[in-house]
C-alpha positions in Angstrom: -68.8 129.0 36.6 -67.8 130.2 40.1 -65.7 128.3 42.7 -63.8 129.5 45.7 -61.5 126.6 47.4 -62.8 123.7 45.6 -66.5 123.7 46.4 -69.7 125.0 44.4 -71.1 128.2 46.6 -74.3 129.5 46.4 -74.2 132.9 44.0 -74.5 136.1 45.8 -77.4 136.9 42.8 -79.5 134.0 44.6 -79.3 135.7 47.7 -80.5 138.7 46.0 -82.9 137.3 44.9 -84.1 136.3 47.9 -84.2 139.6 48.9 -85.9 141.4 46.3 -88.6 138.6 46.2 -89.2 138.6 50.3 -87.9 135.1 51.2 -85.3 137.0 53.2 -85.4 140.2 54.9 -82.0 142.0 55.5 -82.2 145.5 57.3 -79.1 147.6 56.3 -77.1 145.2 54.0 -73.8 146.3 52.5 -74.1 145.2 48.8 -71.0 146.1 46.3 -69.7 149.1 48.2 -73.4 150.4 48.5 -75.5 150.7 51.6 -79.3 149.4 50.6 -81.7 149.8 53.1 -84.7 148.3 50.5 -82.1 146.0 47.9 -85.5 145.6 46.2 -85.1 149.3 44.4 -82.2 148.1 42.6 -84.2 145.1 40.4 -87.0 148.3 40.4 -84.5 150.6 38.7 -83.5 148.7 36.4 -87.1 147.6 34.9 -87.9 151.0 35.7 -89.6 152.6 32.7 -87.7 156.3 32.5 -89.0 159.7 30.6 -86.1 159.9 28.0 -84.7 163.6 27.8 -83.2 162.7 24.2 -83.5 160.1 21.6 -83.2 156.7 22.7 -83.5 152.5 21.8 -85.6 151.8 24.8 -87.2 153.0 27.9 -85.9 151.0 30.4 -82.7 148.4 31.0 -85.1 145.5 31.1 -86.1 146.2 27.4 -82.8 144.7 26.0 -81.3 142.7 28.8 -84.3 140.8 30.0 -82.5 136.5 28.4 -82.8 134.2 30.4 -83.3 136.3 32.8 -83.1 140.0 34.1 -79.8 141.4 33.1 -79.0 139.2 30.3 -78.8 139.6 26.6 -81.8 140.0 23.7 -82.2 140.1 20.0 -82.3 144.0 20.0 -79.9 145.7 17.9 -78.2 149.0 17.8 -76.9 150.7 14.8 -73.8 153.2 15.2 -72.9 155.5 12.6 -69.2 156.6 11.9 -69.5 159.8 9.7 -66.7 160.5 7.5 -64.5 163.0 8.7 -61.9 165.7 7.1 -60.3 166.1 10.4 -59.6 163.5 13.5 -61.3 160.5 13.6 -64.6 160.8 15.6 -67.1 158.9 17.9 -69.5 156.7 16.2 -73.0 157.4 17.0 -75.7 155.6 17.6 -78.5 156.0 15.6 -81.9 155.6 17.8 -84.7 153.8 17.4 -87.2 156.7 18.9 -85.9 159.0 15.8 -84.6 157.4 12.5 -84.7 161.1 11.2 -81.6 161.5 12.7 -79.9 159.3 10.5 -76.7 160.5 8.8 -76.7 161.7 5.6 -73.8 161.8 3.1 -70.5 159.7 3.2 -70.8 157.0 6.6 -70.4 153.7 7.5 -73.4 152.0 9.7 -72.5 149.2 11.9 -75.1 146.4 14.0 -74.6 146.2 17.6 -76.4 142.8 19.7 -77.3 143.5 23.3 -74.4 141.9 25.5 -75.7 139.7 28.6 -74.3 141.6 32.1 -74.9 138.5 33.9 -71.8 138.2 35.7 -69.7 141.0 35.0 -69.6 142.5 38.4 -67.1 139.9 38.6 -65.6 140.9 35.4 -64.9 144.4 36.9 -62.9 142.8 39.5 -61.0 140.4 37.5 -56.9 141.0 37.9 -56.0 142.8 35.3 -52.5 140.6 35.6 -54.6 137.6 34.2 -55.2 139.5 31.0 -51.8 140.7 30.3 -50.7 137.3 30.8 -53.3 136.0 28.5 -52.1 138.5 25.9 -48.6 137.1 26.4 -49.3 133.9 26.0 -51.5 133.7 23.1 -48.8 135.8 21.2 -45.7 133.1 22.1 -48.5 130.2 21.3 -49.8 131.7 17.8 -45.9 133.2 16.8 -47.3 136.5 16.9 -50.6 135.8 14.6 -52.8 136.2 17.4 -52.6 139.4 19.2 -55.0 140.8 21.3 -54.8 144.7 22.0 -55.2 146.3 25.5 -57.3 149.3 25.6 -57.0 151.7 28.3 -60.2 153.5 29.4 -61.2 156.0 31.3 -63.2 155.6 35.0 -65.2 158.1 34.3 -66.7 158.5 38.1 -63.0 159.0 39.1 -62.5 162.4 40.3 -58.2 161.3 39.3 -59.0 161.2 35.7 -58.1 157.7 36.3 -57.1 154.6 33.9 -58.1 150.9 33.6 -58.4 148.5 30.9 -61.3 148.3 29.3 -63.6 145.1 30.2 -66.9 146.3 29.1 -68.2 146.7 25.6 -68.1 145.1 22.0 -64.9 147.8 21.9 -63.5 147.6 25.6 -64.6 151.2 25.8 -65.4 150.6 29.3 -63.4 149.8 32.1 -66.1 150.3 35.0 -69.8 149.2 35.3 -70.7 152.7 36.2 -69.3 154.2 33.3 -70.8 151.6 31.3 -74.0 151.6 33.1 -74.1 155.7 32.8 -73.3 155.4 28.9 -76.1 152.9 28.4 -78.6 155.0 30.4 -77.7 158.2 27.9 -77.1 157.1 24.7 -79.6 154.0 25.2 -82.5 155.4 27.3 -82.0 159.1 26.8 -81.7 159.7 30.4 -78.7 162.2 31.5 -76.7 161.3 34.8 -73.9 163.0 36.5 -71.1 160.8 34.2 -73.1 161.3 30.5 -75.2 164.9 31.8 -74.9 165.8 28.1 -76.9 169.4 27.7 -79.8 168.3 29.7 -80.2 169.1 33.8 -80.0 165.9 35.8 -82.6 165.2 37.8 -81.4 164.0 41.0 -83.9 160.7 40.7 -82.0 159.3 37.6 -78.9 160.1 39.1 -79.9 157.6 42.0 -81.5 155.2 39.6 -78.2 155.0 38.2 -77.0 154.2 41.4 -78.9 151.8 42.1 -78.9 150.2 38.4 -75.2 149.5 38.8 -75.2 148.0 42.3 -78.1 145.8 40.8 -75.2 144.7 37.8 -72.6 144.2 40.6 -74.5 141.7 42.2 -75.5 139.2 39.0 -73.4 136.1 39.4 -71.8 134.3 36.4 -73.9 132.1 34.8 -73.2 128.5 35.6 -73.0 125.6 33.0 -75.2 122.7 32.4 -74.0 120.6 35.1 -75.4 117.7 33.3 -74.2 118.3 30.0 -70.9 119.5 30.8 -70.2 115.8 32.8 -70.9 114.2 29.8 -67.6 112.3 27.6 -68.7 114.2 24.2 -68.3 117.6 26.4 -65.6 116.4 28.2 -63.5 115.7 24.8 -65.5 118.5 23.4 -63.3 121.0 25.8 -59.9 119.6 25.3 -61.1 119.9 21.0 -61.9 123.8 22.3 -58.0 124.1 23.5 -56.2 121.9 21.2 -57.5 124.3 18.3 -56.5 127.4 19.8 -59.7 129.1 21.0 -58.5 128.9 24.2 -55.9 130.8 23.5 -58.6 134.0 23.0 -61.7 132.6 25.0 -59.1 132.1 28.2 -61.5 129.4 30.3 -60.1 131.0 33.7 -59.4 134.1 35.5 -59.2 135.5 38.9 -60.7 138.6 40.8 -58.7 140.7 43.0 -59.2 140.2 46.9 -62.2 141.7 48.6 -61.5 145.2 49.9 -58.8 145.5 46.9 -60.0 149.3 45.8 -60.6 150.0 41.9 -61.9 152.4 40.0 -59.7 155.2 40.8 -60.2 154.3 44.4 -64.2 154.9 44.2 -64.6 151.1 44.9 -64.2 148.0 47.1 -64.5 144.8 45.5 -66.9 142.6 48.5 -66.2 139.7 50.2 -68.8 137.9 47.9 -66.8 138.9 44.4 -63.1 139.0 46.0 -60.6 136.3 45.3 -63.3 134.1 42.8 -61.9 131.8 39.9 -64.3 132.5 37.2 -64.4 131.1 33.6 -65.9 134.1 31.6 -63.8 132.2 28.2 -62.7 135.9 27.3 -59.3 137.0 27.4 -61.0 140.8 27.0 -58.5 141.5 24.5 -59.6 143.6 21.0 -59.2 141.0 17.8 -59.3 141.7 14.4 -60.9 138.4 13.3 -62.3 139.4 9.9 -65.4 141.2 11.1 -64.5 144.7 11.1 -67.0 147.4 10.2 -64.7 150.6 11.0 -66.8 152.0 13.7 -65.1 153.5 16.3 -66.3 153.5 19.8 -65.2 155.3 23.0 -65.9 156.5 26.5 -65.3 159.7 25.5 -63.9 161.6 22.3 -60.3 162.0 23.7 -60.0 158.2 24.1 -60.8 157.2 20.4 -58.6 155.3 18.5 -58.4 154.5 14.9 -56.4 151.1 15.3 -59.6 149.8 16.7 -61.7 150.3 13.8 -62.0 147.0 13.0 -61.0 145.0 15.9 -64.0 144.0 18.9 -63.4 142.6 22.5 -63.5 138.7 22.8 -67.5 138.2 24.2 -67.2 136.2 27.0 -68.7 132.6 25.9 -70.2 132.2 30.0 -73.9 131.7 29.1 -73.8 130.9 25.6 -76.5 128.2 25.8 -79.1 130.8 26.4 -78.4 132.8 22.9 -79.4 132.5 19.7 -77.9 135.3 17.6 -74.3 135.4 18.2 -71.3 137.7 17.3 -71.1 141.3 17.3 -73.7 141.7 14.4 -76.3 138.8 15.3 -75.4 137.2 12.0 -74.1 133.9 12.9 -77.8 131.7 14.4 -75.4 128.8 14.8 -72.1 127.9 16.8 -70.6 126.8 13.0 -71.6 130.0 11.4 -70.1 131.6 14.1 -67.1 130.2 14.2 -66.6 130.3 10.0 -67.1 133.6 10.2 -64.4 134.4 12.0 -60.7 135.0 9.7 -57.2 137.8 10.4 -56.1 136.4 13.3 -57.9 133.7 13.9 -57.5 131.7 10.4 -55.1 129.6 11.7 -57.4 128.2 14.2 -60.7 128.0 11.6 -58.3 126.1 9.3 -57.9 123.7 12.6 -61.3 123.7 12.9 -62.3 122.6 9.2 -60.5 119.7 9.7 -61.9 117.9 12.7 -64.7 114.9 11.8 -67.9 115.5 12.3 -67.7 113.7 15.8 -65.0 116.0 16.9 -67.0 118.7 15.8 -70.5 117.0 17.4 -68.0 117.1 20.9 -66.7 120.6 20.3 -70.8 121.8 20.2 -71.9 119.6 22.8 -68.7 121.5 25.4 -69.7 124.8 23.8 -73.6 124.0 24.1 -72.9 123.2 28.0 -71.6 126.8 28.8 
């Protein structure tokens, strides 16, 4: 899924790898910004097991994003709670496994969350945000308007500029940097304060670090590649033109470009490397919110001043890169199959189910074999 002039390179997460598991030995290596001395503490961080200060889902990151690998996606589910309000809208919650006692009483709605992979969204974080508003352009002109993906600007929350971006990260796009996602996660998830979520707890310099670490770990993932074999097959082949001619394309964009390397983001408070600079990537998102049918009226934000009720029932595209490796797909984990999946979707994508419904069961055969190579 990554290519830089042509030609297949090898991942900057295999290199990693090397590193963490010995085969290599790097003294002082510059990784995403981040000066590690030991790269090995990062993979430790993030299976680290912490000593949650509040209620939480899990005691460490590997507990939900351990498919296929380390830093991919799982079964587990989170529920968020929207309580009904007199006055402005409010943040969902999230209801925790450790305490169910906490669970809302009286008038709210209750929504299911899936674990989403991070396998390659270091890259994601670097991706030109002028791809995405071009995607949003041209999926409007394409559809006549039916399809319209929303932009949703979030905060980078380790900017000291009260800072801007659009939001990348998240089944809402409340996100727009891996260390405000990361930091949200390691609160509201593993019950751990840091110095973006400190909540009412002290933080304890250790986690602080672990967080740290647990986002430079992220950065260096690469995107997951396709089933070479597969993929070079005709019914895959045919399968990905089926995938355009329909109009998912047109929301799962195949291709997109990250910035060059030393291009600052986040408010300044990051370099994007050499290794993740100036990439095509095909992540098949255009990280746009839809309303496609499956709304549940939760709302979901960085932080309180950033909600907004037009999202209620609209979710980011989920990037299709890796979708061989799951099982439970869409926001919920409802659909077990591509077809489910792809009937449940409606609003703005009708148009293109209605396309869908009426290829042959061959087309559809080479629509799953494409899909079932990513």
């Amino acid at each position: 899924m990554l290519k830089r002039n042509g030609k297949r390179r090898r991942g900057l997460g295999s290199i990693a790898q090397d590193i963490v598991t010995g085969k290599c030995c790097l003294a002082g290596v510059i990784v995403c910004g981040l000066l590690f001395a030991r790269p090995v503490s990062a993979q430790t961080d993030f299976q680290h097991r912490f000593k949650s200060a509040f209620p939480s889902n899990a005691d460490s990151c590997a507990s939900c994003h351990s498919l296929p690998e380390l830093g991919g996606s799982s079964k587990v589910m989170v529920t968020r709670v929207q309580l009904a309000a007199a006055g402005p809208p409010s943040n969902s919650l999230v209801l925790h496994l450790s305490r169910q006692s906490e669970a809302a009483t009286g008038d709210s709605t209750r929504g299911e969350r899936l674990t989403l992979s991070l396998i390659g969204d270091g890259y994601i974080e670097a991706i030109d945000e002028g791809d995405i508003r071009a995607a949003q352009k041209q999926q409007h002109l394409a559809s006549n308007g039916r399809i319209a993906g929303t932009i949703v600007r979030a905060p980078v929350l380790e900017s000291r500029r009260s800072e801007t971006a659009i939001g990348k990260f998240g089944w809402k796009g409340q996100h727009s940097s891996l260390a405000s996602a990361c930091a949200d996660s390691m609160l509201n998830e593993l019950g751990v304060p840091n110095r973006l979520y400190p909540a009412q707890g002290t933080v304890r310099n250790d986690d602080d670090l672990a967080l740290t670490r647990i986002v430079a770990f992220v950065r260096l993932l690469p995107p997951p590649e396709r089933d070479r074999d597969l993929a070079g097959t005709e019914d895959a082949v045919r399968g990905e033109k089926i995938f355009s001619q329909i109009g998912c394309s047109l929301c799962h964009v195949p291709t997109m470009t990250t910035l060059p390397s030393g291009t600052a983001i986040n408010g300044g408070t990051y370099r994007i490397p050499e290794q993740v600079g100036n990439k095509e990537i095909h992540p098949y998102s255009d990280f746009l919110l839809h309303d496609v049918g499956t709304g549940d009226g939760i709302l979901q934000a960085a932080t309180s001043q950033f909600i907004d009720p037009a999202t209620a029932n609209r979710f980011r595209t989920p990037p299709l890169w890796g979708l061989r490796y799951r099982v439970w797909l869409m926001h919920d984990g409802k659909a077990v199959t591509l077809h489910q999946a792809i009937m449940r979707h409606a609003g703005e994508a009708s148009d293109v189910v209605a396309k869908y419904e009426k290829l042959t069961p061959k087309e559809r055969h080479e629509l799953d074999q494409f899909l079932n190579s990513l």
